[in-house]
N, C-alpha and C positions, 0 to 999 in steps of 0.2 A: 589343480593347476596352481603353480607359485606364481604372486606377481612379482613383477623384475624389483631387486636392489642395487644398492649403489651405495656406497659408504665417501661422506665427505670427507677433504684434508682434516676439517675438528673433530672426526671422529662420529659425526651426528650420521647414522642409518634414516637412510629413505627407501622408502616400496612404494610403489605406484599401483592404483586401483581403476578400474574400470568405473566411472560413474553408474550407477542404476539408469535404464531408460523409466522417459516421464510416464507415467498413468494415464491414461485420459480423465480418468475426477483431477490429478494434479492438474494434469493442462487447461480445465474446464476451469479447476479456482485461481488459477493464475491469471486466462483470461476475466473473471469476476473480480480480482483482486485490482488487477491494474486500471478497467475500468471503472474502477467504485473509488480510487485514487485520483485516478484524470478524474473524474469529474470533483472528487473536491477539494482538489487544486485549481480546479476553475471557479467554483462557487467562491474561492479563497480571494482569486483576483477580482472576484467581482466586489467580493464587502471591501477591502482594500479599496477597490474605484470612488466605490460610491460612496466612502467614509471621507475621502481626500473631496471629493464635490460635494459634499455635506448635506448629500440627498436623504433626509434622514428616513421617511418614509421607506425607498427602497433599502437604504443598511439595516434597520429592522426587520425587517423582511428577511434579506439575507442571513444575517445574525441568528436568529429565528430557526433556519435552517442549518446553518454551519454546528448550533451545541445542541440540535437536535441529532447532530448524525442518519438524517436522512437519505436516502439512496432513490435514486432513479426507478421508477416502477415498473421498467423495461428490463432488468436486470433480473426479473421473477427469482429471489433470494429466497432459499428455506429459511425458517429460522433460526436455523446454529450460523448458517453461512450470516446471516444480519448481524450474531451477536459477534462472530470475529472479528466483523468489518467494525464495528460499533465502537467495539473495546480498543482500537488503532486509531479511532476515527480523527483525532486530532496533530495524530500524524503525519505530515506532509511535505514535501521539499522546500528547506527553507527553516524547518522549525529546528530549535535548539535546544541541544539536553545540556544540564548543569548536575 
């Protein structure tokens, strides 16, 4: 079966595709993906807090955890799934690439 085209006014050909349906392991890393995110995006607002109230004790703490790339123990990770999240880990809404 052909998928549909369409030729624009510049000349530029488009075909359209069906996406593939998700996996269940997709759907399962995706939910592990975005929750191992949200949480440290929150871990992130919190060294943020406590750095600005100059709680040093608790920023250490957090800090601690934030370049540890730690993960929630609820999340029961294998270890490939830990080292992907790992290798992102300082990725988060907010951060900026140069």
């Amino acid at each position: 079966k052909e998928s549909p085209m369409w030729q624009l006014p510049n000349g530029v050909r488009r075909s359209w595709n069906r996406p593939e349906a998700i996996t269940p392991e997709q759907r399962k890393w995706r939910e592990l993906f975005l929750t191992y995110k949200a949480e440290r995006q929150q871990l992130r607002r919190q060294l943020w807090s406590s750095l600005v109230a100059q709680e040093k004790q608790l920023s250490t703490e957090l800090l601690e955890r934030w370049t540890s790339g730690a993960v929630a123990e609820d999340l029961h990770l294998e270890l490939e799934q830990q080292a992907r999240l790992f290798s992102g880990r300082y990725i988060v809404p907010g951060s900026c690439f140069v």
